[in-house]
SEKEKE-866479 format. One record per residue: x, z, y of N, C-alpha, C in turn. Coordinates in Angstrom, 1 decimal. Example, Ala and Ser with C-alpha at 12.3 -4.5 7.8 and 13.67 -1.06 7.14 Angstrom:
<sites>
n_c1->13.2, n_c3->7.8, n_c2->-5.7, ca_c1->12.3, ca_c3->7.8, ca_c2->-4.5, c_c1->13.2, c_c3->7.8, c_c2->-3.3 .
n_c1->12.8, n_c3->7.1, n_c2->-2.2, ca_c1->13.7, ca_c3->7.1, ca_c2->-1.1, c_c1->12.9, c_c3->7.9, c_c2->0.0 .
</sites>
This chain:
<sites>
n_c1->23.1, n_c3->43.8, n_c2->24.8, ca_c1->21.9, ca_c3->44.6, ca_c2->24.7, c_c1->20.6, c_c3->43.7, c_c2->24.8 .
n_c1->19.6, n_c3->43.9, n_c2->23.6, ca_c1->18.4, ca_c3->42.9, ca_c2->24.0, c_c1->17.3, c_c3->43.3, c_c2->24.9 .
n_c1->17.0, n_c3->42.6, n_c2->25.8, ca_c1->15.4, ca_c3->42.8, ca_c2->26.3, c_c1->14.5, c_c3->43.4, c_c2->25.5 .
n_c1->14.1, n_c3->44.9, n_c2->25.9, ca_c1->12.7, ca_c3->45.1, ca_c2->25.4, c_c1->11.8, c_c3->45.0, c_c2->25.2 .
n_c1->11.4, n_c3->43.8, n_c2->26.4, ca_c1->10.0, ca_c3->42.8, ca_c2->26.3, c_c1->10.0, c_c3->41.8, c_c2->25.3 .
n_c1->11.8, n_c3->41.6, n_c2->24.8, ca_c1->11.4, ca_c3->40.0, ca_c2->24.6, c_c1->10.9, c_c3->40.1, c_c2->22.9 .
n_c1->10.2, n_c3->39.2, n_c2->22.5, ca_c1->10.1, ca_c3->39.8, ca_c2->20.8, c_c1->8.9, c_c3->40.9, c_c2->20.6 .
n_c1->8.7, n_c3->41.5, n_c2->21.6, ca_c1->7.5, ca_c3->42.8, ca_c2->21.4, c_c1->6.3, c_c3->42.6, c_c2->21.3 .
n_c1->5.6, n_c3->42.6, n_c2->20.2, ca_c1->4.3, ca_c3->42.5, ca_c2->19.5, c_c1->3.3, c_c3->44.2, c_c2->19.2 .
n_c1->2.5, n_c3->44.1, n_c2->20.0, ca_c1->1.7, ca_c3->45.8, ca_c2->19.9, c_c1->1.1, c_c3->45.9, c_c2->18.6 .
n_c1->0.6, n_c3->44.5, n_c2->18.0, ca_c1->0.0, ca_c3->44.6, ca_c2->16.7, c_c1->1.4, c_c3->44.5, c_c2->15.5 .
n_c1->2.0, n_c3->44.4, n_c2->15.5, ca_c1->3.3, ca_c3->43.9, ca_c2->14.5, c_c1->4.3, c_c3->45.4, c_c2->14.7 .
n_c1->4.6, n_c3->45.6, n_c2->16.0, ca_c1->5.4, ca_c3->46.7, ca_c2->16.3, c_c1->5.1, c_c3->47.8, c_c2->16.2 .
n_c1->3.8, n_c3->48.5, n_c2->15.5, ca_c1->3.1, ca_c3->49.4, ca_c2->16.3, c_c1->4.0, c_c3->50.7, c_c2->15.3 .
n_c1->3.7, n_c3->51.9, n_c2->15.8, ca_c1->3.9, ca_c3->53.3, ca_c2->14.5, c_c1->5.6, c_c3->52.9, c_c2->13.9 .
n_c1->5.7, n_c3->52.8, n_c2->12.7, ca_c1->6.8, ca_c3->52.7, ca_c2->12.4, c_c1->7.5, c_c3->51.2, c_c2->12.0 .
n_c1->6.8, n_c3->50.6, n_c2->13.0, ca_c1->8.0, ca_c3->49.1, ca_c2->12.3, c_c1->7.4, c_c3->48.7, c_c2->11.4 .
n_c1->6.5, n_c3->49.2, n_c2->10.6, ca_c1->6.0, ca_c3->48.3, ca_c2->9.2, c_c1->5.5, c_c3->47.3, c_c2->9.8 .
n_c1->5.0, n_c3->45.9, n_c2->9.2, ca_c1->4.2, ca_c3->45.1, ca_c2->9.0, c_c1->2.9, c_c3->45.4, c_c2->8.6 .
n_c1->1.6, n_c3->45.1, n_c2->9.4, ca_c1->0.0, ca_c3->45.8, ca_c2->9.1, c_c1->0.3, c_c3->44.7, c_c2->7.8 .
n_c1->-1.1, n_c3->44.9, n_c2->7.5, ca_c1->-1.5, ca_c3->44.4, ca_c2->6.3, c_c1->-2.5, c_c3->43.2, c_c2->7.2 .
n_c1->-2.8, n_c3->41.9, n_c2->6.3, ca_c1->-3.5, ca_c3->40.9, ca_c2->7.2, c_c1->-4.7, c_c3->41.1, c_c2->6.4 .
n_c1->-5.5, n_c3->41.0, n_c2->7.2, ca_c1->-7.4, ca_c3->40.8, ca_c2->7.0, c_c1->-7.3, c_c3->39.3, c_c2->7.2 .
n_c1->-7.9, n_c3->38.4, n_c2->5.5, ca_c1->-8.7, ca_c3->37.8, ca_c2->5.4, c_c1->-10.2, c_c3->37.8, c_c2->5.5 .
n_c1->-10.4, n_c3->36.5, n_c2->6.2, ca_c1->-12.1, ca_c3->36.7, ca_c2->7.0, c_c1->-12.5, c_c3->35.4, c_c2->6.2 .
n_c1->-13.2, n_c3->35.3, n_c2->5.5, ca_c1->-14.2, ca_c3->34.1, ca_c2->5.1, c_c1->-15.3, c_c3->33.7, c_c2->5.3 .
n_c1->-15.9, n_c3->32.6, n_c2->6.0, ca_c1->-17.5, ca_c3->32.7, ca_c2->6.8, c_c1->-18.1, c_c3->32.4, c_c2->5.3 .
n_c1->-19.3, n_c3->33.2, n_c2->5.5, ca_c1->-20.1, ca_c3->33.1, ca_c2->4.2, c_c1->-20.9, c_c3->31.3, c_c2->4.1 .
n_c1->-21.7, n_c3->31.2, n_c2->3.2, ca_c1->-22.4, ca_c3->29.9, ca_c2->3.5, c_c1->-21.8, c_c3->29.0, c_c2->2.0 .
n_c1->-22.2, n_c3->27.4, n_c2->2.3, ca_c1->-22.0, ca_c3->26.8, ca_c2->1.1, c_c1->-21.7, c_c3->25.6, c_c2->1.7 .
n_c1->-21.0, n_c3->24.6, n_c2->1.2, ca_c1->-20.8, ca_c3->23.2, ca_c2->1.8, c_c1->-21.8, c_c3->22.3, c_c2->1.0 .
n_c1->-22.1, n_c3->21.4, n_c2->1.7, ca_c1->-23.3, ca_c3->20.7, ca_c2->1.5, c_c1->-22.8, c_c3->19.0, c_c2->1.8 .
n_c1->-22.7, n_c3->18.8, n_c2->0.8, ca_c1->-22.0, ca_c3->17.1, ca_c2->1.3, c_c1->-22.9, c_c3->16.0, c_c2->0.7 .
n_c1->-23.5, n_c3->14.8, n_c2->1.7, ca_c1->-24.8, ca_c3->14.1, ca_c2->1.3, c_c1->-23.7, c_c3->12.7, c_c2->0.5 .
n_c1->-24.3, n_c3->12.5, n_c2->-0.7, ca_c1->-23.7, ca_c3->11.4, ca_c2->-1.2, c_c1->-23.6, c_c3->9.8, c_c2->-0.4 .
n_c1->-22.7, n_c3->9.3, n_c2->-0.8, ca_c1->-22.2, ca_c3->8.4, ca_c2->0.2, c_c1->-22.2, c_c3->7.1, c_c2->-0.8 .
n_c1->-22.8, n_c3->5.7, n_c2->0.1, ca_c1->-23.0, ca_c3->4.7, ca_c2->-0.9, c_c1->-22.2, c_c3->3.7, c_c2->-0.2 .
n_c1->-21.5, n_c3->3.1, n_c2->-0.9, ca_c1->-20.2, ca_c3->1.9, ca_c2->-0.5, c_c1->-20.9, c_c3->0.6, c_c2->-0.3 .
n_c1->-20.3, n_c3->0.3, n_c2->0.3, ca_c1->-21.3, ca_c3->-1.3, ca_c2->1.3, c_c1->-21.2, c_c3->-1.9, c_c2->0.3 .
n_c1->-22.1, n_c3->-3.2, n_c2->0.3, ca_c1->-22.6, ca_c3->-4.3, ca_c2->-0.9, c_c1->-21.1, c_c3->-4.8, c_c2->-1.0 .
n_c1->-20.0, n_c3->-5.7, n_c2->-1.8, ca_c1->-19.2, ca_c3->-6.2, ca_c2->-1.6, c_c1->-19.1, c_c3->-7.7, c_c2->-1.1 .
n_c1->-18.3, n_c3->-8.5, n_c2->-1.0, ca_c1->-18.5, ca_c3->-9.7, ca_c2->-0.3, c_c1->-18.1, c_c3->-10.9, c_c2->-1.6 .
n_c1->-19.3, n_c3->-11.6, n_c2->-1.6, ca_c1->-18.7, ca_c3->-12.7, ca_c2->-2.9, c_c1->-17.5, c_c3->-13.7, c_c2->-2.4 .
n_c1->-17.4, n_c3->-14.5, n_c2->-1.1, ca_c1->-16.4, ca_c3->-14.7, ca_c2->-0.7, c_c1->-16.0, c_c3->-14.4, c_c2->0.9 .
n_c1->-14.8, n_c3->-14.5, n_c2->1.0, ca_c1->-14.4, ca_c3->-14.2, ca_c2->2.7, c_c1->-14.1, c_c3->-15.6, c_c2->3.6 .
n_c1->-14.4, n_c3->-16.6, n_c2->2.6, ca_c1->-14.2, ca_c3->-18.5, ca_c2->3.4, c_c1->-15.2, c_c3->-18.3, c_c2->4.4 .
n_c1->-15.0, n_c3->-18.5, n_c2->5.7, ca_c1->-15.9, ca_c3->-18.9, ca_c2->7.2, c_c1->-16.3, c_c3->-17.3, c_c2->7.4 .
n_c1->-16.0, n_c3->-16.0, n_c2->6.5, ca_c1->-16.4, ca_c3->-14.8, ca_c2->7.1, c_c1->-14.9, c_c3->-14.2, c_c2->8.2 .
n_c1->-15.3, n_c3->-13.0, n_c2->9.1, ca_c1->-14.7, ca_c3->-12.4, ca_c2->9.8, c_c1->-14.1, c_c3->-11.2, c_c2->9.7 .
n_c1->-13.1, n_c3->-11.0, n_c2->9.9, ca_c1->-11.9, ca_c3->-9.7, ca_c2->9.4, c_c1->-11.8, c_c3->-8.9, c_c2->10.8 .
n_c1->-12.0, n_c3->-7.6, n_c2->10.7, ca_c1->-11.7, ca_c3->-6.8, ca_c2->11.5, c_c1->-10.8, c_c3->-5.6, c_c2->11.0 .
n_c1->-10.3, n_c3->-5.5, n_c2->12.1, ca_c1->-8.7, ca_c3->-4.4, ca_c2->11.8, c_c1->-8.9, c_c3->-2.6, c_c2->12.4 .
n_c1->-9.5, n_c3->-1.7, n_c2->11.7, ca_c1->-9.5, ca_c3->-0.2, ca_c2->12.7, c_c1->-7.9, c_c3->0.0, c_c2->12.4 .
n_c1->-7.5, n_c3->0.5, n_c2->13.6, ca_c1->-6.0, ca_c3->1.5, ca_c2->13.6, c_c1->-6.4, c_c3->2.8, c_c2->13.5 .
n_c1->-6.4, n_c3->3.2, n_c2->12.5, ca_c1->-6.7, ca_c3->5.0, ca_c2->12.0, c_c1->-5.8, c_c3->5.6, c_c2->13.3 .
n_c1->-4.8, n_c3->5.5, n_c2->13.6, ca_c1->-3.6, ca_c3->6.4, ca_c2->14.6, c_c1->-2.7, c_c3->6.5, c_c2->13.2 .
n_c1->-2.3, n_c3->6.4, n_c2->12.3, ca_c1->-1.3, ca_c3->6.6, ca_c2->11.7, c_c1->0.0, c_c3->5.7, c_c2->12.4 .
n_c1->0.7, n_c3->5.7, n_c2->12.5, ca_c1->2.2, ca_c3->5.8, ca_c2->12.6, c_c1->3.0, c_c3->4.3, c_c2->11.8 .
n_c1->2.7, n_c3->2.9, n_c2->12.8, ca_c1->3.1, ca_c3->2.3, ca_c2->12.1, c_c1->1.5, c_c3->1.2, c_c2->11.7 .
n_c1->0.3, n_c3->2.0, n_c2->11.1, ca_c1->-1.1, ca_c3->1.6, ca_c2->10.9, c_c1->-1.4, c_c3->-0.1, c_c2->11.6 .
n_c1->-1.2, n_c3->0.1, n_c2->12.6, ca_c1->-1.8, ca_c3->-1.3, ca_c2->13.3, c_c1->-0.9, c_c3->-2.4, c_c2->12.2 .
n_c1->0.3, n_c3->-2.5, n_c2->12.6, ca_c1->1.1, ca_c3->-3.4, ca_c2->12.1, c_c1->0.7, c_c3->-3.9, c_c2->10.9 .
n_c1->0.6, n_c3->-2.9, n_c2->9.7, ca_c1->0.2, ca_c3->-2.9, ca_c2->8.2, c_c1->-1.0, c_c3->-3.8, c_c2->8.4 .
n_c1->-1.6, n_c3->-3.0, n_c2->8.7, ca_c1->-3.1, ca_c3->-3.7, ca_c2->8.5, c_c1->-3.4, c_c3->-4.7, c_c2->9.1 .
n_c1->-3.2, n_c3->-4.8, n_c2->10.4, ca_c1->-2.9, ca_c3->-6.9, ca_c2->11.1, c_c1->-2.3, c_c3->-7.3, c_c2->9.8 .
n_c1->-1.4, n_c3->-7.4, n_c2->9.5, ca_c1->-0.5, ca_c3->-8.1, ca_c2->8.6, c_c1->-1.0, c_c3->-8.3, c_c2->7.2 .
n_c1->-2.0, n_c3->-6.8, n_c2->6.7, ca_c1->-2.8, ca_c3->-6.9, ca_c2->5.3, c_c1->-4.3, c_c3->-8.1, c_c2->5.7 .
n_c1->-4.6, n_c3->-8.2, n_c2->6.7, ca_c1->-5.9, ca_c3->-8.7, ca_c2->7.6, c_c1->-5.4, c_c3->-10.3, c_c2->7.5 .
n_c1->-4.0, n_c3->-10.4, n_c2->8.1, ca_c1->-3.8, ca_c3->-11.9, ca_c2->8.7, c_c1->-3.6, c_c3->-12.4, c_c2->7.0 .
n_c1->-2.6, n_c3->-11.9, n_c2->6.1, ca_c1->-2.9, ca_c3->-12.7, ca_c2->4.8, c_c1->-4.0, c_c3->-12.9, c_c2->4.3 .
n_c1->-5.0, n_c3->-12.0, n_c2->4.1, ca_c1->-6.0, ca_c3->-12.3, ca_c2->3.7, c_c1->-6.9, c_c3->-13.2, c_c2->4.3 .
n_c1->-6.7, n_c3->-13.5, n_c2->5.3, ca_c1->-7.4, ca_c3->-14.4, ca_c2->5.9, c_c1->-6.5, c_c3->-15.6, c_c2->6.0 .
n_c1->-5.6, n_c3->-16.2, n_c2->5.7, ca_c1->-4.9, ca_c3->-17.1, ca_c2->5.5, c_c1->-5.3, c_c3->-17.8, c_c2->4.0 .
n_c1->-5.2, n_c3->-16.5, n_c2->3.3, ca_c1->-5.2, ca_c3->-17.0, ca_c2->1.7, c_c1->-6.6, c_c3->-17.2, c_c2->1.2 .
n_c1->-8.1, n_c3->-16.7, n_c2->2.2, ca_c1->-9.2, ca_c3->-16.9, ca_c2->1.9, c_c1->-9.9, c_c3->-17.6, c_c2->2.9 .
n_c1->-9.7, n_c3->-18.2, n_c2->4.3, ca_c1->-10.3, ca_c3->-19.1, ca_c2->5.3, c_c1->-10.7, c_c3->-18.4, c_c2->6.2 .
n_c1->-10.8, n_c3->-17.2, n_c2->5.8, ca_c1->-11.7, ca_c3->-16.0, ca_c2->6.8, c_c1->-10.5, c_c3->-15.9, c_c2->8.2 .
n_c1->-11.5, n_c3->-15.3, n_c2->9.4, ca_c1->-10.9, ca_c3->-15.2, ca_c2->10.6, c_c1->-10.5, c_c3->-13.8, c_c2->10.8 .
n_c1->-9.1, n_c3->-13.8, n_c2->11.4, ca_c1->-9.2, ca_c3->-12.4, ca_c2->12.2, c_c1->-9.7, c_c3->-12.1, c_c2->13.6 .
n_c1->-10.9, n_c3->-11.0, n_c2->13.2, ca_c1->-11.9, ca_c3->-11.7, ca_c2->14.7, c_c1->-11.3, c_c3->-10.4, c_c2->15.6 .
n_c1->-10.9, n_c3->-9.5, n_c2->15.1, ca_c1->-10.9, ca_c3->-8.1, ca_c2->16.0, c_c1->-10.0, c_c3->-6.9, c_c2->15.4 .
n_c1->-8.7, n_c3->-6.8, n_c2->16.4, ca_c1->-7.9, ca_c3->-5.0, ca_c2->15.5, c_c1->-8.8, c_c3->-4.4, c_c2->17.3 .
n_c1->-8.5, n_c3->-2.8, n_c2->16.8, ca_c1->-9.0, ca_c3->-2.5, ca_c2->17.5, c_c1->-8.6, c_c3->-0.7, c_c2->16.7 .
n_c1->-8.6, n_c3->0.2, n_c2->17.8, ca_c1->-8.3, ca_c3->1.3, ca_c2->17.2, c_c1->-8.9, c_c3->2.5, c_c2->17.7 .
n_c1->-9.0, n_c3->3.8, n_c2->16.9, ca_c1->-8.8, ca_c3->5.0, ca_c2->17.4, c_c1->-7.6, c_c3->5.7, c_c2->18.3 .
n_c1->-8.7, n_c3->7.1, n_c2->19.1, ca_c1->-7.9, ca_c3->7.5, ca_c2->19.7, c_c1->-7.1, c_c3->8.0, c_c2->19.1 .
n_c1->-7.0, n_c3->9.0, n_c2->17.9, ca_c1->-6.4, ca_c3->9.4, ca_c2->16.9, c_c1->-6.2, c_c3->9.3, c_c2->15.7 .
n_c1->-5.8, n_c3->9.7, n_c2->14.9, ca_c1->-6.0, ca_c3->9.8, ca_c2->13.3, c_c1->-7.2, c_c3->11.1, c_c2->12.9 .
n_c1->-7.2, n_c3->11.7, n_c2->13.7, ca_c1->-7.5, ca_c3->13.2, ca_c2->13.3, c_c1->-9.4, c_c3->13.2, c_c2->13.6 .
n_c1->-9.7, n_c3->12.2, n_c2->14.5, ca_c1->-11.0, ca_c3->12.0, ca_c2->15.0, c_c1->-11.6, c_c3->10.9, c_c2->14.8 .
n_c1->-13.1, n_c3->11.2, n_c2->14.6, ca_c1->-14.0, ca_c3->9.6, ca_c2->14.1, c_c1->-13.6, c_c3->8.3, c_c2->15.3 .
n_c1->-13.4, n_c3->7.4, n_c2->15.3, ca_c1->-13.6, ca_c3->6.3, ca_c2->15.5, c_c1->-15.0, c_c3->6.9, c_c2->16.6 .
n_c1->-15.0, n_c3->6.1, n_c2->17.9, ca_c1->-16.1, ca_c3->6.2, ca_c2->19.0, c_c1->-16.9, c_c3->5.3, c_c2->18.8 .
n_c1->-18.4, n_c3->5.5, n_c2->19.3, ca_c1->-19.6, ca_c3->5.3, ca_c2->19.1, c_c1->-19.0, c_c3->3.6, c_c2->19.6 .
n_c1->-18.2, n_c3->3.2, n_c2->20.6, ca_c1->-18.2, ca_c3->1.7, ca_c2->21.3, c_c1->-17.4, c_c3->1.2, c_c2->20.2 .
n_c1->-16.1, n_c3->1.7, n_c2->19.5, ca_c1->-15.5, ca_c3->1.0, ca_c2->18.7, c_c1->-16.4, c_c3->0.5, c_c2->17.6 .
n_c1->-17.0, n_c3->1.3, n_c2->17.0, ca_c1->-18.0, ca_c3->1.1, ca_c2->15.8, c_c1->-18.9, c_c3->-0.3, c_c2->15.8 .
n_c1->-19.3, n_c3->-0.3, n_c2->17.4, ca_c1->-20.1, ca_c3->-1.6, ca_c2->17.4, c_c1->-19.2, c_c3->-2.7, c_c2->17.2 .
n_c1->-18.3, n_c3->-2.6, n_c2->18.2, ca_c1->-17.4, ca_c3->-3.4, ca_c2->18.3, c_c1->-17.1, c_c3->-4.0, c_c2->16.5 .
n_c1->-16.8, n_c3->-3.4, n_c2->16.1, ca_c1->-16.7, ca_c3->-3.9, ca_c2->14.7, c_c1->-17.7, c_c3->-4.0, c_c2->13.8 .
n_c1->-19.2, n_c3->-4.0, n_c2->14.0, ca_c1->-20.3, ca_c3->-4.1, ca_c2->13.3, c_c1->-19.8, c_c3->-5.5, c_c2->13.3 .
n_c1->-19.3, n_c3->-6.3, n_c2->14.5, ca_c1->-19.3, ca_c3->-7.9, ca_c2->14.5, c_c1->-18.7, c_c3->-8.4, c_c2->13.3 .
n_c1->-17.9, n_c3->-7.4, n_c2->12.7, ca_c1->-17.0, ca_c3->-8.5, ca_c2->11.4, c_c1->-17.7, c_c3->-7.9, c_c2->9.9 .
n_c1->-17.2, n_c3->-9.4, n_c2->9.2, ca_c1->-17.8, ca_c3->-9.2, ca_c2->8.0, c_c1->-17.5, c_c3->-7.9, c_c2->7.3 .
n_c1->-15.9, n_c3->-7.9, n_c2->7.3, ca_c1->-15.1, ca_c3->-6.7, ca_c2->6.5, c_c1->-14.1, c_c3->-5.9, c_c2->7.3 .
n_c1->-14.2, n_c3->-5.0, n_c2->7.7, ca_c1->-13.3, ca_c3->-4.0, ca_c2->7.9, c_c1->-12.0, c_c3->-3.5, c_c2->7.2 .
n_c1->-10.5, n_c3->-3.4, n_c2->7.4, ca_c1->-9.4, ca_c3->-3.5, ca_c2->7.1, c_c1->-9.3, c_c3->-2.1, c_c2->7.5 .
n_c1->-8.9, n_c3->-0.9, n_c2->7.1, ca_c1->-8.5, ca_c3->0.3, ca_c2->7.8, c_c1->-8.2, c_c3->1.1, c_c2->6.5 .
n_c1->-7.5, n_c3->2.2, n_c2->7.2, ca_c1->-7.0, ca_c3->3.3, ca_c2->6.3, c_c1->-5.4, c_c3->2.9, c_c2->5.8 .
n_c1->-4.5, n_c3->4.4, n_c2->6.6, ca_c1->-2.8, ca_c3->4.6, ca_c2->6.3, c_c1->-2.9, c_c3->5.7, c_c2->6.2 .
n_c1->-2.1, n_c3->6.1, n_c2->5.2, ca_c1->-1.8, ca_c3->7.6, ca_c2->5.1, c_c1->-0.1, c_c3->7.7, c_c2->5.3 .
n_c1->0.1, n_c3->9.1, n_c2->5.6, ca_c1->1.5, ca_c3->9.1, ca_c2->5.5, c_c1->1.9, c_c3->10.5, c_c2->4.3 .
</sites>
């Protein structure tokens, strides 16, 4: 015999067992997105500095040390700094950011 508590929903169970109907709620308004301009590019990386963000992906640090350290092998540039997020899901913190203003080029971004 099952527990009568267990499973019992007042909004789901209610009248005859049907299933209510779901109310979609949409907040009214408009998205407003300011264009975004991509940093100058670098003519070369010889005597410049490589920095590493770890997004939080799964694996991330590794890739990207390892995409960082070639490139800096194959072009004279230094690996000056990895350095990471608390998560994937959240911006990078106000101290990390400085922390990597120090390098020329920034290394980041894993998806899964």
């Amino acid at each position: 015999m099952r527990d009568p508590e267990l499973g019992h929903d007042e909004e789901r169970h209610r009248g005859s067992g049907a299933v209510s109907a779901v109310r979609v709620l949409t907040p009214p308004g408009t998205v407003v997105t300011s264009p975004l301009v991509a940093a100058p590019g670098v003519s070369s990386l010889g005597g410049q500095s490589i920095g590493v963000l770890d997004n939080g992906k799964p694996n991330a640090r590794l890739l990207l040390t390892t995409i960082a350290e070639r490139v800096a092998a194959r072009t004279g540039a230094t690996l000056a700094l990895v350095t990471g997020k608390a998560t994937a899901a959240e911006p990078a913190e106000p101290e990390i950011l400085r922390q990597l203003e120090a390098a020329r080029v920034v290394v980041t971004g894993s998806a899964d």
